[in-house]
Phi, psi and omega in degrees: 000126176319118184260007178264164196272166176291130194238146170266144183024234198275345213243145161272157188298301165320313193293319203290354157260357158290313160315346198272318179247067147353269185319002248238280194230161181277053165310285163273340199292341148330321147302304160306324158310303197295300173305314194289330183263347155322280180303295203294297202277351179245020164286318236237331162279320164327307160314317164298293172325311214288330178315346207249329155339126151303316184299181175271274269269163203234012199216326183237126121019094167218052164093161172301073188252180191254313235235018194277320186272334197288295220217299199294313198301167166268033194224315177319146195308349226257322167228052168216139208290295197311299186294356167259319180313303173339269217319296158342291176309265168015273186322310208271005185246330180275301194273328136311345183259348172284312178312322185249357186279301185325300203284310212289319157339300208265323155305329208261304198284357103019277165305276208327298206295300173317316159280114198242158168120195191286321181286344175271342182295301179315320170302303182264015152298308192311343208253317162306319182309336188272346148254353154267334180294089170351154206270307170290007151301316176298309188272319165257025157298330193269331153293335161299328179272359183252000172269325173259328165261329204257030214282018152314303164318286179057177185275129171181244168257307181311315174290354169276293181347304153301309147334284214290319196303289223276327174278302169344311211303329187292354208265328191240313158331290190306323193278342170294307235257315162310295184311290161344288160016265160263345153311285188094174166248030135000293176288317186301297210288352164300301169303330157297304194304313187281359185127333188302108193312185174303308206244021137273339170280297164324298199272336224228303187254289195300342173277348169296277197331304199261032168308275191310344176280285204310293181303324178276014176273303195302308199282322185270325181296309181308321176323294182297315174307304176262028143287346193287154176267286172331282171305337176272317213289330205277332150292340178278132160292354170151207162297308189308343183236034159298125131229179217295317164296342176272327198286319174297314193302271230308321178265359194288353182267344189253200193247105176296129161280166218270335185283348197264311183324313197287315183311310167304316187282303171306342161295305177288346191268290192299336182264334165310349199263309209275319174339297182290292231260357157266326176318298156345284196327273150030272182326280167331312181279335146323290142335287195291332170328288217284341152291310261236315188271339161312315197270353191289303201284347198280328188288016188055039147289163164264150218255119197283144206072036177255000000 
């Protein structure tokens, strides 16, 4: 038997069935992954590199050093106050606005799954503005309100908190809301069914289930918080309350040094850290399901949301 492929005229039956469905099998698109991520990441290790020049210049290649921008230098983040006050400010702007978005998020996204009619659609349309309503829109409604109405408050770190809280807030909401989802009410209605109140059924089983909803609530508001711009700058008061993205726009006009890159690559490291470590979690809470319903299906229980 003839091992050439069957051909209709000139054309082969294999090409004309890739024409008919391209998309069929992951013929090119790995290429395309591959160019995009490629595209995306390698503005962001050049930068990453550069932190690591021996030289001032931010644009030519002048040998390795690890610790110069880091630590050793009078430039370095480690010792120059402005660029260690940013970073600070960052953090401490990041890990308060994780504190109060994350709980107050997950409560609300509680209520929504619990509360049924028009006033809960409306709740969580309103809940939605915050991914539609452009981001300087968002900032300066909060500078005005925090000049004009709230000026107890006033501009600073505390209205940056708030701020950042209040735009955060929708992130955990969406991440609750999934989860609940897929959790079913199931468990709750089990824990009752053994004896258990509304709110021992809440603290003992649903709040276990949504441990990975939590951590990937934690990993993306620190992400987003410290990288925002828009919202610290339109709220900040001066260096003291700078963090590290107004600091970079703010020198982009003067000669930067190579410590700002080092300044970045530690931003980008700490938020890349909380990323992996909800990732983790994720996983982890995956696995144990998954355990959890295999051994459920072996002993012939029935398996919940099944």
């Amino acid at each position: 038997m003839s091992s050439e492929p069957v051909r209709t005229g000139s054309i082969p039956r294999r090409s004309l069935g890739w024409l008919k469905n391209p998309w069929a099998r992951a013929r090119f698109l790995w290429v395309i992954g591959l160019t995009y991520i490629a595209w995306t990441l390698l503005p962001v290790a050049i930068a990453v590199a550069f932190s690591f020049n021996a030289g001032k210049s931010q644009t030519a290649w002048q040998g390795f050093s690890l610790t110069r921008w880091y630590l050793d230098d009078v430039s370095s983040v480690w010792q120059d106050d402005s660029l260690r006050t940013a970073l600070l400010q960052s953090l401490k702007l990041s890990g308060l606005a994780v504190l109060i978005a994350v709980p107050i998020g997950i409560a609300f996204g509680l209520a929504i799954d619990r509360w049924r009619g028009r006033t809960s659609r409306g709740a969580n349309m309103v809940m939605l503005f915050s991914f539609i309503t452009p981001e300087i829109a968002v900032a300066v409604a909060l500078f005005l309100y925090f000049t004009q109405l709230a000026t107890v408050i006033g501009l600073g770190l505390k209205a940056q908190v708030l701020g950042l809280s209040m735009y955060e807030m929708a992130y955990p909401v969406i991440i609750v809301q999934a989860r609940l989802l897929s959790i079913g009410k199931e468990y709750e209605e089990a824990a009752m069914d053994l004896g258990a109140s509304q709110m021992q059924a809440l603290r003992r089983v649903l709040l276990p289930l949504l441990t990975p909803a939590i951590v990937a609530s934690v990993g993306i508001v620190f992400a987003t918080s410290i990288d925002n711009f828009v919202i610290s700058q339109r709220l900040s008061i001066g260096a003291s309350t700078q963090t590290v993205p107004i600091l970079i726009y703010s020198s982009a006009r003067t000669a930067p040094l190579p410590s700002l890159n080092a300044l970045a690559t530690i931003t980008l490291f700490a938020s890349t850290l909380m990323i992996a470590v909800a990732g983790l979690a994720l996983r982890s809470a995956s696995r144990r399901e998954r355990g959890g319903v295999a051994a459920t299906a072996k002993i012939g229980l029935p398996v919940a949301g099944g």
